[in-house]
N, C-alpha and C positions, 0 to 999 in steps of 0.2 A: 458538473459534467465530468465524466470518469475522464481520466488523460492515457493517453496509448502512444506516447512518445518515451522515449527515453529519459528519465525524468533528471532536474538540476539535483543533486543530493547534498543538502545541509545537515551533517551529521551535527549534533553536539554532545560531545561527550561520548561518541559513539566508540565499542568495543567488540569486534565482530567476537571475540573471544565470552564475551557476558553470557550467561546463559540463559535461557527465556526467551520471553515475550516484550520486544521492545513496545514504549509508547511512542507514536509518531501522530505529525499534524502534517496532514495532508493541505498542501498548496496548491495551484495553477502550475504544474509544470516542475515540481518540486517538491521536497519532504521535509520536514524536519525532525529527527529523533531529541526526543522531550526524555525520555527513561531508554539507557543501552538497553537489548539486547537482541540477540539473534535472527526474529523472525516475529512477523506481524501474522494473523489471521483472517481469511479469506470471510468475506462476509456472507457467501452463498456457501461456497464447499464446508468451509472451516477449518481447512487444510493449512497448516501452516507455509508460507510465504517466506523465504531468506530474503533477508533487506537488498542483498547484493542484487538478488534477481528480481527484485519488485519493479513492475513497469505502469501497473495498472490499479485507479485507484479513482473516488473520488472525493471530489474537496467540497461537496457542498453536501453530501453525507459522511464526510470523514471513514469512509471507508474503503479497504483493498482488496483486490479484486487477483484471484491465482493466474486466470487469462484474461482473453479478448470476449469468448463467448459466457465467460462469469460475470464479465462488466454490462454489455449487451441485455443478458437476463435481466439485470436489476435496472433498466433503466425502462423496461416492458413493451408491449406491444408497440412496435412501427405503423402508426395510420396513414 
């Protein structure tokens, strides 16, 4: 389920300074960086993400989401 809270941040080893594409494990409410650096990739835009601003994501596709209506999309039609 994508999460739309502000999420717990468990950096490890984290360096907002790194340059790149951090690796992150997407949690319930949390992240954790596995590999520093800077900024994850949106799994619908493909827009790069700064970890600072990342709110949106999910943990049972391991994947982050730039907004509300990019998480929305990937979760598809409401019946």
């Amino acid at each position: 389920m994508a999460r739309f809270a502000r999420p717990g941040y468990r950096g490890f080893m984290n360096d907002v300074t790194t340059p790149g594409q951090a690796t992150v494990h997407f949690g319930d409410g949390e992240f954790a960086v596995l590999k520093p650096g800077r900024y994850v990739t949106c799994a619908v835009t493909e827009k790069p993400i700064p970890l600072e601003i990342l709110r949106y994501w999910s943990s049972e596709r391991q994947e982050a989401y730039h907004g509300p209506l990019e998480a929305l999309s990937r979760m598809g039609p409401i019946d």
